[in-house]
C-alpha positions in Angstrom: -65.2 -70.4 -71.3 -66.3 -67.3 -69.3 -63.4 -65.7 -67.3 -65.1 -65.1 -64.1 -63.8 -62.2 -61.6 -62.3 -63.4 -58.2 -64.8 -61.0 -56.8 -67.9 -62.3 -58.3 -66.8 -65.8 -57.1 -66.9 -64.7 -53.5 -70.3 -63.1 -54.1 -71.9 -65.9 -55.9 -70.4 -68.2 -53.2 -71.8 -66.2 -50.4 -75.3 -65.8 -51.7 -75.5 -69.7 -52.5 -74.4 -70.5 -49.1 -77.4 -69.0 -47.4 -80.2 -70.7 -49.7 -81.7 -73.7 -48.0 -79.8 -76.6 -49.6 -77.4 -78.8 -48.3 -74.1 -80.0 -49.8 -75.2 -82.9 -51.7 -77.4 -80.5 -53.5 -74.6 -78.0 -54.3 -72.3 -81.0 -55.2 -74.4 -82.6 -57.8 -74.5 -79.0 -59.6 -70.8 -78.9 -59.6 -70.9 -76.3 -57.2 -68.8 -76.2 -53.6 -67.2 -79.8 -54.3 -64.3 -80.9 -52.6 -61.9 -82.0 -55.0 -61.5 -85.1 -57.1 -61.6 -87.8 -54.9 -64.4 -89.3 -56.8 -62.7 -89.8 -59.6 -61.5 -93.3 -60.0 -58.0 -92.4 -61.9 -57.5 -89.2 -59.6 -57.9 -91.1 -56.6 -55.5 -94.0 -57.5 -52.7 -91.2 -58.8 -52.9 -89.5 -55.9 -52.5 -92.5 -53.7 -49.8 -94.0 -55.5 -47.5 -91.1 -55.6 -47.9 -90.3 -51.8 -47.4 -94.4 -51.0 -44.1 -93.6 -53.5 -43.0 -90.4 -51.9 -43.1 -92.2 -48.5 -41.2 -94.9 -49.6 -44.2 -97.3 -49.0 -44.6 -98.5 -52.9 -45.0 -102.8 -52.8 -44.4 -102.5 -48.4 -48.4 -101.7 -47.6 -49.6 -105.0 -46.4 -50.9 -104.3 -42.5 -50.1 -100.4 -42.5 -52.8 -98.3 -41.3 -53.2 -94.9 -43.6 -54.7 -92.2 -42.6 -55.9 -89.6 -45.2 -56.8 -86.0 -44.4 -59.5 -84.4 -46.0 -60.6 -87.5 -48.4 -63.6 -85.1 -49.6 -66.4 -86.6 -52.1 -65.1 -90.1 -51.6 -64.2 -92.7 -49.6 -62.5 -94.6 -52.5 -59.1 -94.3 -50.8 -60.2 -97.0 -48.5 -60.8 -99.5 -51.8 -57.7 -99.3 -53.2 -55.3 -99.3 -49.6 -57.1 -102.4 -49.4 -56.3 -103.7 -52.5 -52.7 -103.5 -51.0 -53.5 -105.0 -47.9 -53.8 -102.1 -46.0 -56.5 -100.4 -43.5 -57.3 -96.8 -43.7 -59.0 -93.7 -41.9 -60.4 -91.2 -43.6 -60.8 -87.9 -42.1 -63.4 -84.9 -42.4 -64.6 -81.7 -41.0 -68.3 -83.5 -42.7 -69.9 -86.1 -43.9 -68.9 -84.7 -47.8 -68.5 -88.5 -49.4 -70.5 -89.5 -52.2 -73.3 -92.6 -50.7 -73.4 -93.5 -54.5 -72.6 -97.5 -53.3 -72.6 -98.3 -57.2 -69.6 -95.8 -57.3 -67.7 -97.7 -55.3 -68.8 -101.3 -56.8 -67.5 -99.4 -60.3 -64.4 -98.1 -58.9 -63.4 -101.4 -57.4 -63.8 -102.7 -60.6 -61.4 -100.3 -62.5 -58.6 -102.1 -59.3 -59.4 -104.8 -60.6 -58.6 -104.4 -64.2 -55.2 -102.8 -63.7 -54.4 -106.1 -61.4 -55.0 -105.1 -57.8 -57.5 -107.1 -55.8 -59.7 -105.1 -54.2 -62.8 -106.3 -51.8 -65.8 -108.0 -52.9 -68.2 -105.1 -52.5 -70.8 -107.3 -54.3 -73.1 -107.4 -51.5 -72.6 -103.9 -49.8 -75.7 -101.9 -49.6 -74.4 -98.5 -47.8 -70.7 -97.0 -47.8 -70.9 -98.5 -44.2 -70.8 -102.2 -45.6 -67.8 -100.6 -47.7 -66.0 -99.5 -45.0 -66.3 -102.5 -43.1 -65.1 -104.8 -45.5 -62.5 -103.1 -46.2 -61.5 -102.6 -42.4 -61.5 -98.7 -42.5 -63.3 -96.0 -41.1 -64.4 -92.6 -41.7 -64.2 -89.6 -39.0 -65.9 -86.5 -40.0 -65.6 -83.8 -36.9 -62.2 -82.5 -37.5 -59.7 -81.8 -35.1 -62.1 -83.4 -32.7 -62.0 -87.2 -34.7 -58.1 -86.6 -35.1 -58.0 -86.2 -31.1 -59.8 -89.4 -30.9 -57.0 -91.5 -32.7 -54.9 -93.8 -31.0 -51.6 -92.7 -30.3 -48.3 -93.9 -32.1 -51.3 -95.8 -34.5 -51.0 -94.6 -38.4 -47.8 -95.8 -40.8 -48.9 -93.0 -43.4 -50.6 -89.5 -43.2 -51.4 -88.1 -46.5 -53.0 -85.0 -48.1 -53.8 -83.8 -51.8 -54.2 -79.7 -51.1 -55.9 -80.7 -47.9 -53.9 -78.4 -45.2 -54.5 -74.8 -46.4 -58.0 -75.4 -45.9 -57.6 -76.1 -42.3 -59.0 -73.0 -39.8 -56.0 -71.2 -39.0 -56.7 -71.3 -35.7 -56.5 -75.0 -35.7 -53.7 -75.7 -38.1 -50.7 -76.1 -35.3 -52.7 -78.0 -32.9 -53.7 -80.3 -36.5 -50.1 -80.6 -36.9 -49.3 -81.8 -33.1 -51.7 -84.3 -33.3 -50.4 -86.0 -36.2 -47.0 -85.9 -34.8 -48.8 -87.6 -32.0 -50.7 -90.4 -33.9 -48.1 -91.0 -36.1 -45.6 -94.1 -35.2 -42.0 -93.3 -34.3 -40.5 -94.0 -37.8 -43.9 -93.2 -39.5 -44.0 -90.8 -42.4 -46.4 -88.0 -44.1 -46.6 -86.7 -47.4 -48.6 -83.5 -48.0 -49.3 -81.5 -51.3 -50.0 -78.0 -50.1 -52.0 -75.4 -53.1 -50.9 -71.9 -51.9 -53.2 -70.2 -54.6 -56.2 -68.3 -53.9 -58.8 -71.3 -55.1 -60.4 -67.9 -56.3 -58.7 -67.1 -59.3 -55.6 -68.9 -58.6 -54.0 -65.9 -57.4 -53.1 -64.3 -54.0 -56.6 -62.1 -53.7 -57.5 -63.8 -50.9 -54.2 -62.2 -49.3 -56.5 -58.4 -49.9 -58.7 -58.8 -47.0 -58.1 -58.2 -43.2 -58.1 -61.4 -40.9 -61.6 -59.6 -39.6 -63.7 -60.2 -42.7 -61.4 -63.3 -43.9 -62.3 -66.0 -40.4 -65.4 -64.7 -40.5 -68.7 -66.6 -40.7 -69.4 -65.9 -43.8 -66.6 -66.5 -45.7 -65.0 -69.3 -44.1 -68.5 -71.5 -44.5 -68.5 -70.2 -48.0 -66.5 -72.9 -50.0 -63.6 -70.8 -51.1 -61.5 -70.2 -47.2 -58.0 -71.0 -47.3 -55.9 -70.1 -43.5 -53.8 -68.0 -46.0 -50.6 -69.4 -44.0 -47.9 -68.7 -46.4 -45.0 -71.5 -47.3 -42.1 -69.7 -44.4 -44.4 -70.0 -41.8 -46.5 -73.4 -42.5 -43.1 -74.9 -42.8 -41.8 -73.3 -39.0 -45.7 -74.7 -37.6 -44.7 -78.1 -38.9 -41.5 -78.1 -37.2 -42.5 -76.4 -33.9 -45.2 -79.7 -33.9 -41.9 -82.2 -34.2 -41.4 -82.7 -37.7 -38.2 -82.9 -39.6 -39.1 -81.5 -43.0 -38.2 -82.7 -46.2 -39.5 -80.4 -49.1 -40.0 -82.7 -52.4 -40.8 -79.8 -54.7 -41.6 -76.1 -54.5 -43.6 -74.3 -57.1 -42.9 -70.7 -58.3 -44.7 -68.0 -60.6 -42.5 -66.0 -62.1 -43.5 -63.3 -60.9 -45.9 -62.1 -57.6 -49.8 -62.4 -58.9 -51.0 -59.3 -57.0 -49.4 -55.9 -56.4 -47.9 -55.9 -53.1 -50.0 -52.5 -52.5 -52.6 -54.7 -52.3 -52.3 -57.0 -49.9 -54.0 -56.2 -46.6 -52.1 -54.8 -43.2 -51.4 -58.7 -42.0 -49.9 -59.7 -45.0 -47.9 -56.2 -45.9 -44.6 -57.7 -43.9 -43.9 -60.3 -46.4 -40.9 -61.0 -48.3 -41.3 -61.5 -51.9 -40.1 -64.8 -52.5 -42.6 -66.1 -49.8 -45.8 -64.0 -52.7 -44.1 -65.8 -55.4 -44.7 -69.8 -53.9 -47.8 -71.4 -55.3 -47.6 -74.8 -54.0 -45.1 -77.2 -52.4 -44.8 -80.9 -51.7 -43.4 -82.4 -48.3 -42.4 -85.0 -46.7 -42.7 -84.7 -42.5 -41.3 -87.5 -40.3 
């Protein structure tokens, strides 16, 4: 496989953004997808080891989950009702696959590892799918979260969700899941510190001017860059206690420290060296 530079990724990325397609184009090339979600084991992985983390494994009958970012699928809504459980899936766009055979196929695989998921026999649109499986799916953002009843959801998950929320947004995110969440509700968050360039820091070279703006951040490859000391301090300054399940490391920092732009020239090296972390917020 061809190495390709971090560089040439942003270029490429740029370029293909301004050609008149839309994502569903880009998607079935492979191109500017938004994770796994529409893969049937992924999907049931991920949800089972947030459901675990939580505390939630065999105790999901009549909880209402909401997912953030659920990206090319809405198959999370299948299998929490295959527990008996109500979900709401939440975008910044409509990115979901409207493959309705997906879905039919996927609730099929529930099926033959035991669950029981929904007769999606007759479903003609993810819609139907939805519906009979009593979920819903939000797509504007910080503007659908705002919308959610308050005290409502049992769970908030996210599978490297949160470092792709604007920056600007990110604290006022974070307040308003404290908000919707029930007093002795829980969320479990995967956070991928990396660059989703080269799986580096190089998106820590550029100045917050050329990194928010238009260009790059509609581009498929913005992260908010908030490192793992402060994301942690947001979360707690929205209500959270913290819990940190795992924290992963490189051995040593990815990018010379020469490197890194003015904003980012201030931070301590153990904060360069984390790559990811798992959480628990209640």
């Amino acid at each position: 496989m061809v190495n390709i530079p971090w560089w040439s990724k942003i270029i490429a990325k740029i370029i293909l953004n301004r050609l008149p397609f839309g994502y569903k184009f880009w998607q079935k090339l492979g191109l500017f997808r938004h994770g796994k979600m529409d893969n049937s084991a992924y999907v049931i992985g991920v949800f089972n080891s947030h459901c675990e983390r939580a505390g939630l494994k065999g105790e999901l009958k009549d909880r209402v989950i909401l997912e953030l970012g659920p990206g090319d699928s809405i198959a999370t809504a299948i299998v929490a009702a295959s527990h008996g459980a109500k979900t709401i899936l939440l975008d910044s766009g409509k990115y979901a696959s409207q493959d309705v055979n997906l879905y039919k196929f996927f609730a099929e695989n529930l099926r033959d590892i035991g669950l029981k998921p929904p007769d999606l026999s007759e479903a003609e649109n993810i819609e139907d799918i939805l519906d009979l499986c009593g979920s819903y799916y939000y797509t504007r953002g910080l503007s659908s979260l705002k919308a959610i009843e308050k005290n409502s959801i049992d769970l908030i998950f996210s599978q490297a969700v949160l470092e792709h929320i604007r920056e600007h947004e990110f604290q006022e995110t974070m307040v308003e899941c404290k908000r919707v969440l029930k007093n002795y509700g829980i969320a479990s968050h995967r956070i991928d510190l990396k660059d989703h360039l080269g799986g580096g820091l190089n998106n820590l070279r550029f100045s917050n001017r050329v990194w928010e703006s238009s260009s790059f951040v509609r581009s498929g490859f913005y992260t908010n860059r908030i490192r793992y000391s402060r994301m942690v301090s947001l979360m707690e300054e929205a209500g959270f206690t913290i819990e940190l399940v795992k924290v992963d490391r490189w051995d040593t920092i990815p990018l010379a420290k020469s490197k890194l732009a003015t904003e980012f020239a201030h931070l301590c090296d153990d904060d360069l060296l984390i790559k990811g972390f798992d959480v628990i917020l209640r």
